[in-house]
C-alpha atoms as a printed R data frame, in Angstrom:
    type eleno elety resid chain resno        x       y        z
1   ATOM     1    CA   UNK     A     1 -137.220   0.235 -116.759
2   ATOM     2    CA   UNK     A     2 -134.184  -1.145 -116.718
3   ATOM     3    CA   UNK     A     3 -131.927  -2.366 -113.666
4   ATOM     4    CA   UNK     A     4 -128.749  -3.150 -112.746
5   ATOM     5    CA   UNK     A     5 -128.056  -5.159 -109.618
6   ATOM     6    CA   UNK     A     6 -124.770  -5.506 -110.527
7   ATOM     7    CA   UNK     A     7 -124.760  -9.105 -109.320
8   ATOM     8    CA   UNK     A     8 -121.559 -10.038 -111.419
9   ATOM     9    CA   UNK     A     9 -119.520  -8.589 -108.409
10  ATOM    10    CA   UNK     A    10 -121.494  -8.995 -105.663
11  ATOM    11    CA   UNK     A    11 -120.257 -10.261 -102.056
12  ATOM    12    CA   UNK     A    12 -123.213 -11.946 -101.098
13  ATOM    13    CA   UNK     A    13 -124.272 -11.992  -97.033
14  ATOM    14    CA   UNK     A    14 -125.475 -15.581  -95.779
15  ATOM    15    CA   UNK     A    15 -128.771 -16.157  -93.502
16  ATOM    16    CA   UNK     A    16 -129.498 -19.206  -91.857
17  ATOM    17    CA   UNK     A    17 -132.894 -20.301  -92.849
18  ATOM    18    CA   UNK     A    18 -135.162 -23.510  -91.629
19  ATOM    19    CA   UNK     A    19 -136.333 -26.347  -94.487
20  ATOM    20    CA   UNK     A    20 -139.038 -28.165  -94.490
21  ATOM    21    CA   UNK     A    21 -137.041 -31.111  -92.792
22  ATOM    22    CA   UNK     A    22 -135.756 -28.509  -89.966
23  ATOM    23    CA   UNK     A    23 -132.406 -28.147  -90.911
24  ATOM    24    CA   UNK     A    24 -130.152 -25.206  -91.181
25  ATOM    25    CA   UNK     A    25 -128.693 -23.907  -94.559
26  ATOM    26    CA   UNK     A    26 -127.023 -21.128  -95.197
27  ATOM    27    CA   UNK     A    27 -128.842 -18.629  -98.332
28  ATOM    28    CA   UNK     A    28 -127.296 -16.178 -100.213
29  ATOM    29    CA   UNK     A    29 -128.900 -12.925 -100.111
30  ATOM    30    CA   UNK     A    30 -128.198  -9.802 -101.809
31  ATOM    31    CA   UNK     A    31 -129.915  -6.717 -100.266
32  ATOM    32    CA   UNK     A    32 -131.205  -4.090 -102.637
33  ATOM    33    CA   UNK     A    33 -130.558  -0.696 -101.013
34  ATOM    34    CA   UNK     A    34 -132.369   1.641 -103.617
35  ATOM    35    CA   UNK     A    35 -135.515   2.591 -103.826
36  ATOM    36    CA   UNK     A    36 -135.858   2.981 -107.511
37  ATOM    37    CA   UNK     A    37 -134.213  -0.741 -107.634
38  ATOM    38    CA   UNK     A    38 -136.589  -1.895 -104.995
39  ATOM    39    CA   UNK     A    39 -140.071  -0.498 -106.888
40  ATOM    40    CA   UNK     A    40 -138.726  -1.511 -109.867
41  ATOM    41    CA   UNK     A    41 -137.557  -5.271 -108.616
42  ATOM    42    CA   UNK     A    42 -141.285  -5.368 -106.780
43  ATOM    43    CA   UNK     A    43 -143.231  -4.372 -110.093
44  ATOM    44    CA   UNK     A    44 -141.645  -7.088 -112.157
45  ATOM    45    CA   UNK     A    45 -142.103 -10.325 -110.003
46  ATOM    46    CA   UNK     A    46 -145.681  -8.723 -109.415
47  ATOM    47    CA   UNK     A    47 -146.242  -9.424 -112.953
48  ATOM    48    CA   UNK     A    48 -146.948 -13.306 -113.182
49  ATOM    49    CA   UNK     A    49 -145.797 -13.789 -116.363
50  ATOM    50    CA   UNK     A    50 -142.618 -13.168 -114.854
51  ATOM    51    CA   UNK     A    51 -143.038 -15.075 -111.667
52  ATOM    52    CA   UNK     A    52 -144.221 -18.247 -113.951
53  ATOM    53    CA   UNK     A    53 -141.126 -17.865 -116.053
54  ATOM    54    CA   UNK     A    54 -138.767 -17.501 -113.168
55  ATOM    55    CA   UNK     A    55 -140.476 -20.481 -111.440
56  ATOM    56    CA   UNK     A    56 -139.988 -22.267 -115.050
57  ATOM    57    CA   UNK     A    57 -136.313 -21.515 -114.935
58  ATOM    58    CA   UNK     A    58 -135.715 -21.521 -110.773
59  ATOM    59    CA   UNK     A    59 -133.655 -25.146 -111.277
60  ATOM    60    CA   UNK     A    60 -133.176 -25.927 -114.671
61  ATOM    61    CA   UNK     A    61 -132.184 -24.112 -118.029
62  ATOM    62    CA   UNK     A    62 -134.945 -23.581 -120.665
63  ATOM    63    CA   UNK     A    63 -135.095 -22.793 -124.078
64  ATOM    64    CA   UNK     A    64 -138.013 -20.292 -124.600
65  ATOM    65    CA   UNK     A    65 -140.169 -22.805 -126.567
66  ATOM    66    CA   UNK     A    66 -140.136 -24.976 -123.652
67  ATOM    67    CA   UNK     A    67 -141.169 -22.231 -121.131
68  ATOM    68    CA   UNK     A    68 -143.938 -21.582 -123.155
69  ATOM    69    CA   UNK     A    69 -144.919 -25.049 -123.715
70  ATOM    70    CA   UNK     A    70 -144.807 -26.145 -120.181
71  ATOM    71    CA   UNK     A    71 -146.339 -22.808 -118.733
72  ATOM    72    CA   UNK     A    72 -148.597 -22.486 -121.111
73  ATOM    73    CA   UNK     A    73 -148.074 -18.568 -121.912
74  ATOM    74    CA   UNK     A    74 -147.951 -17.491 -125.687
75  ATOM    75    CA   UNK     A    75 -144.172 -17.400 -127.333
76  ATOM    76    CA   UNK     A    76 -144.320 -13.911 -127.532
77  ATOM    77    CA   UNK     A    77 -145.361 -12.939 -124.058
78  ATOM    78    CA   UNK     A    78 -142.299 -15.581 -123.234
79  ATOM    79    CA   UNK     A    79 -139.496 -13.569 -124.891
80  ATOM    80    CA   UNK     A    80 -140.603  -9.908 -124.571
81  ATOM    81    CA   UNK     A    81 -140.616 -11.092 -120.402
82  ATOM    82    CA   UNK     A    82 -137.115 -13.123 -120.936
83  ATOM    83    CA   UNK     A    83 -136.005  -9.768 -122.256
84  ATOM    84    CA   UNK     A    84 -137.594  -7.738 -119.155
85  ATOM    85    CA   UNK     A    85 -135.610 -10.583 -116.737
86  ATOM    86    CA   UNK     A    86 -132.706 -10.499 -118.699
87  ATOM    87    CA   UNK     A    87 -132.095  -6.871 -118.848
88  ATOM    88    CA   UNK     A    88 -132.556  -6.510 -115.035
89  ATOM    89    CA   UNK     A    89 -130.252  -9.524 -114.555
90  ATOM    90    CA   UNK     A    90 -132.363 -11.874 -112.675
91  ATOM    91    CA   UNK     A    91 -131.530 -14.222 -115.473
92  ATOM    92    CA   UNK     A    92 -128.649 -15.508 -117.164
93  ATOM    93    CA   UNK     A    93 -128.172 -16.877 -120.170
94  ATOM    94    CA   UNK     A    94 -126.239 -19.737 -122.374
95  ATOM    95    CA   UNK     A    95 -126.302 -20.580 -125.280
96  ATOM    96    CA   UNK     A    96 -125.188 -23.330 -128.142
97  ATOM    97    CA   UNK     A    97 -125.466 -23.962 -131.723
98  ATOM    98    CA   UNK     A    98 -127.322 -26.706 -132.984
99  ATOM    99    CA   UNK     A    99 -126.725 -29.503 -135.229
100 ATOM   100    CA   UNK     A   100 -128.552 -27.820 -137.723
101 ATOM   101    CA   UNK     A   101 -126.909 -24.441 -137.221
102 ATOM   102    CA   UNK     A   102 -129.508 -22.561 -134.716
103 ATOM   103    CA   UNK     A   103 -128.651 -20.533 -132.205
104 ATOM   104    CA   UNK     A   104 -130.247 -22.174 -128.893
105 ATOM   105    CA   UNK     A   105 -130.280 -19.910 -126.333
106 ATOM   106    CA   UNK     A   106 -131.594 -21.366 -122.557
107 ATOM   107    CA   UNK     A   107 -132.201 -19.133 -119.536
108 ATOM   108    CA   UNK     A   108 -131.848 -19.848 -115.908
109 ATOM   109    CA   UNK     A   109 -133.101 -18.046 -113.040
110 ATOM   110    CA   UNK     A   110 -130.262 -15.854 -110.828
111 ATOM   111    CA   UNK     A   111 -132.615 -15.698 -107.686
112 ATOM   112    CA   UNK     A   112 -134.492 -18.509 -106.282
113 ATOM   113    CA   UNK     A   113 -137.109 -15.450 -103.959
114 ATOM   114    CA   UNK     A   114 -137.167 -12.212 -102.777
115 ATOM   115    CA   UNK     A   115 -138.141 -10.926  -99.244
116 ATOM   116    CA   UNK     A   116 -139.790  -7.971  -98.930
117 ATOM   117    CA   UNK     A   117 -141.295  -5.337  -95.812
118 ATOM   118    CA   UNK     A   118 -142.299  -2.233  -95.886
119 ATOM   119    CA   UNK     A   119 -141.368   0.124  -92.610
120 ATOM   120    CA   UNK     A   120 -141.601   3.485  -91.442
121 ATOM   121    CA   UNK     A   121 -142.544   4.479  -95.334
122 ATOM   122    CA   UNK     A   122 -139.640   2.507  -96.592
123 ATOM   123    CA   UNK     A   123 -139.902  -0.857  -98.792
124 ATOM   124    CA   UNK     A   124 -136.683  -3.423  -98.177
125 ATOM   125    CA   UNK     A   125 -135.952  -5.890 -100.986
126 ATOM   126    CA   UNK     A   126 -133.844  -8.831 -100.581
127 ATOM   127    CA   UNK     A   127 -132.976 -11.262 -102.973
128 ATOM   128    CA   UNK     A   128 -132.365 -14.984 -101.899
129 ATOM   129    CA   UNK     A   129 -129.549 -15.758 -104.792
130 ATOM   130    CA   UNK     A   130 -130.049 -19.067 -106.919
């Protein structure tokens, strides 16, 4: 199934949230208001291929050789996912030529969590914007 946020034009609200050291910062959230979107968002990051390649990605750029290297999950498994991630936009991409002519492409996450509740027969999805 394919999603689309439509985070490219997004006005993103702000929450105040507590850290681990007890300061305040402010997130940016983006709150999904269909439920198609919400089932859909819910049934990927339930898959932990997913959530280990978003966790891969959460603060750097990655090739997918090196997700699959350092999360130990089979090449192939790494880029049909990627393609799942990318197509829903909860990843972007960049990418670069290499010396040798190769196309290089790296992924980075576009959400660092989601919060979720169900209520009154209703599931709420927001997502805490990387």
């Amino acid at each position: 199934m394919k999603l689309d946020f439509g985070m490219q034009c997004i006005r993103p609200s702000y929450t105040k949230s507590m850290h681990r050291n007890s300061m305040q910062a402010l997130q940016s959230t983006y709150k999904i208001e269909e439920d198609v979107k919400n089932e859909a968002l819910l049934s990927i990051v339930a898959d932990k291929y997913c959530r280990f390649i978003l966790e891969a990605i959460m603060d750097m750029p990655k090739s997918t050789i090196e997700i699959a290297s350092e999360k130990k999950i089979p090449l192939s498994t790494v880029y049909r996912r990627i393609q799942t991630l990318h197509d829903n936009k909860l990843v972007q991409t960049s990418g670069t030529i290499t010396d040798e002519g190769k196309r290089l492409f790296l992924y980075k996450s576009r959400i660092k969590g989601i919060k979720s509740k169900f209520e009154s027969g209703k599931i709420g999805v927001e997502l805490i914007l990387n």
